[in-house]
C-alpha positions in Angstrom: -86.7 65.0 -19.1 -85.0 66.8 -16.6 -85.7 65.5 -13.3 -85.9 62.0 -11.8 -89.5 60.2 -11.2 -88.1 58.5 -8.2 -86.5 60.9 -6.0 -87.2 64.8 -8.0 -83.8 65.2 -8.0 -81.9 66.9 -11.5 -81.2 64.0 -14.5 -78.3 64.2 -17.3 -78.0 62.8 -20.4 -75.2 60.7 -20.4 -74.2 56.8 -21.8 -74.5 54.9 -19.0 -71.9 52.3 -18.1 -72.2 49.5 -19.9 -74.3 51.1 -22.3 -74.0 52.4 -25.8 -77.2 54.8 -25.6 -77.0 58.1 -24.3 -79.9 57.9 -21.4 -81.0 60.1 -18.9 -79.4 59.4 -15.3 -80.1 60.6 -12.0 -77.3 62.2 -10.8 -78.6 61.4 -7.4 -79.8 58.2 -6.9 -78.8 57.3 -10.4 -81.4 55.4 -11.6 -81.5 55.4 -15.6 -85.0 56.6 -17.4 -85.4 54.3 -20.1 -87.6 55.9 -23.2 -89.3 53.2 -25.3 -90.8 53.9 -28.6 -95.2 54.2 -27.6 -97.3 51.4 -29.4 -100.2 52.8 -31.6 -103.0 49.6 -31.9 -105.8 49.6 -33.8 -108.5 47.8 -36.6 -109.3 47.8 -39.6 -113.6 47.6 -39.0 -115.2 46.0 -42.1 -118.7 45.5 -43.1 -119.6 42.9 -45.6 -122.8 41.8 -47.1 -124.0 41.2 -50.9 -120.7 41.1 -52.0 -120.0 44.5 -51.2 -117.4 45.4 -48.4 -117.2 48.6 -46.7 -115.0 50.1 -44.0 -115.8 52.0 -40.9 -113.7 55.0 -40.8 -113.5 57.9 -37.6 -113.2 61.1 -37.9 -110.7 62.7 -35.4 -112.1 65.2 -32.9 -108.3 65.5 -31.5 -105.5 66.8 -31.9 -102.7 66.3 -34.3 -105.1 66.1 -37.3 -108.8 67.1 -36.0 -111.2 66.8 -38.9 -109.1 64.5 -41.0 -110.5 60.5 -40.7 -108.6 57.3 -39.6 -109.1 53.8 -38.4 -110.0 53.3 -35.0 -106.9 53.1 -32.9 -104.8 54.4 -29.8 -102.0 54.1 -27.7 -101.7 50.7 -26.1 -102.0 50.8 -22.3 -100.2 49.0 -19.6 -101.8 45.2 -18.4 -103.2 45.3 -22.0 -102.5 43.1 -24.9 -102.1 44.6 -28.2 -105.5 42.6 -29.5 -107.4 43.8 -26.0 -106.0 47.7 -26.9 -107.4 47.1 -31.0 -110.4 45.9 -29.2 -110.9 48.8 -26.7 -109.8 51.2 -29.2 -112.2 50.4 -31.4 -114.9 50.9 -28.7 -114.0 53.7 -27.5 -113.5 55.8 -30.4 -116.2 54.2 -33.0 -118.8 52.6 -30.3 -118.1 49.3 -32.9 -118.6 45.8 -31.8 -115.6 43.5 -33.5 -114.8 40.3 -34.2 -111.1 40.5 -34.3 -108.8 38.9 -36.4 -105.7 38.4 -37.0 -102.6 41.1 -37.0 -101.9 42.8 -40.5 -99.8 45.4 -40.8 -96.9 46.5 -38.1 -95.3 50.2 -39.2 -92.6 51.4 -37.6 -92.7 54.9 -37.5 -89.1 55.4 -35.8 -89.0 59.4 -36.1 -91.9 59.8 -34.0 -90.7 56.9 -31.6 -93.9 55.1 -32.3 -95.1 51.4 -33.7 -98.3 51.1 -35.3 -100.2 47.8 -35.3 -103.5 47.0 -37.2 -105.7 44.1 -37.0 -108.4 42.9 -39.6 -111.7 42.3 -38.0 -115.1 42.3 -38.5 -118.3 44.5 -37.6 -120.7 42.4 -35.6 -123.5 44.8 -36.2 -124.1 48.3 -37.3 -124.4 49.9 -33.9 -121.7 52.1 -33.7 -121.5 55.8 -32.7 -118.8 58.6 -32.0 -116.7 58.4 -29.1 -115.4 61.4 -27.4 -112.7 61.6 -29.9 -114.3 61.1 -32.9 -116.4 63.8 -34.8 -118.1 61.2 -36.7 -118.1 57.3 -37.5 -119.1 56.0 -40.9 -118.8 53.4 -43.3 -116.8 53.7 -46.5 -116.6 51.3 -49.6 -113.5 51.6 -51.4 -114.1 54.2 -53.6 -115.4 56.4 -51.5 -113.0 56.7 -49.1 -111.5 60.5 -48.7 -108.0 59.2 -49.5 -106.9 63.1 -49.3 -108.5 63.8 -46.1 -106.9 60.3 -44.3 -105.1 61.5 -40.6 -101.8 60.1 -41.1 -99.9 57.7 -43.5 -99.8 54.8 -41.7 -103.9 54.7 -42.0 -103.0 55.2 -46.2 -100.7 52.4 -46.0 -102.7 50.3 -44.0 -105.4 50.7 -46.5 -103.4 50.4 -49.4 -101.9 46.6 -48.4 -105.5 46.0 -47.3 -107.3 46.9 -50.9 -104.9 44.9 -52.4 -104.6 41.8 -50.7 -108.5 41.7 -50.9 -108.3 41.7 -54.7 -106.2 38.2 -53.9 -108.9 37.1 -51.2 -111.7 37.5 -54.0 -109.6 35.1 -56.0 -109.6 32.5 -53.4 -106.3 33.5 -51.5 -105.8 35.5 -48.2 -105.2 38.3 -46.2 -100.9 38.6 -45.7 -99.2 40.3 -43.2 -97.4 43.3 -43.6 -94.0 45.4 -42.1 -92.8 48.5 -43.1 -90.9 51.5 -42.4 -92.8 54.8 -42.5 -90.4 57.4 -43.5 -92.5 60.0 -45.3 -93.5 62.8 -42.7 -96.9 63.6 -42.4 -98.7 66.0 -44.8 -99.6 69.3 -43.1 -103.4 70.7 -43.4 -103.2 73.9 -46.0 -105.2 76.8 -44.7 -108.8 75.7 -46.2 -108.3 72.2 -44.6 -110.2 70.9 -41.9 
């Protein structure tokens, strides 16, 4: 940042007083620019019928990680709550109609200032499509999901807690709720990768 967004005048990074974070300051008017970590919210779109579940997947038309797939998700938007963003998200990227359900997973993904946030929830038909940025859309049971070619590892995680708390649901228990840290940086695209 270097200028102020409420009179243009220059900024510095400085600890404010009374503070213990270094923050950048108007050296004008000396209003302080707080930066918050951005809220990623998404689903976890699943499709169930004869016993055999399947989960809708997008693949990313955008940049970072174009061609690689991922749940439906997005940064959270202002007047939104976080189950209207997984909601909207999900629209908007997958065409999908949800039932939402309750919150399970929160990843905190402090390097990139970001927090992630799935929700379970189910498909209320099959009439879902690309959005603008999403290549493609399509359903995935869990062995066929391209667990090489997933966007970023919070999707892997989310996945991972999912596929095995649903060997507990099949056994009569239910879904948890998981936190974690995400420490591992992202795996970069070799030069045959999409």
């Amino acid at each position: 940042m270097k200028f102020c967004s409420e009179c243009a005048s220059p900024v510095e990074l400085m600890v404010p007083a009374g503070d213990n974070r270094p923050r950048y300051v108007c050296v004008n008017c000396e209003t302080i620019h707080y930066q918050n970590p951005k809220m990623v919210i998404g689903s976890i779109p699943v499709w169930e019928r004869d016993g055999e579940l399947k989960i809708l997947l997008c693949k990313r038309a955008i940049e970072p990680r174009r061609g690689f797939w991922t749940l439906p998700a997005g940064f959270m938007e202002n007047n939104e709550t976080t189950s209207d963003a997984a909601r909207r998200e999900t629209a908007e990227e997958a065409g999908a109609n949800i039932e939402l359900g309750k919150l399970f997973t929160l990843l905190n993904v402090a390097r990139v200032h970001q927090v992630h946030m799935f929700y379970l929830a189910e498909l209320k038909d099959l009439n879902f499509a690309p959005g603008e940025e999403s290549l493609d859309v399509k359903l995935f049971t869990q062995q066929e999901i391209p667990w090489d070619d997933l966007a970023f590892p919070t999707i892997t995680t989310t996945l991972e807690f999912f596929f095995s708390d649903r060997d507990r649901v099949r056994e009569g228990g239910n879904y948890g709720f998981h936190e974690m840290d995400i420490t591992r940086p992202m795996r970069l695209p070799t030069a045959d990768a999409p």
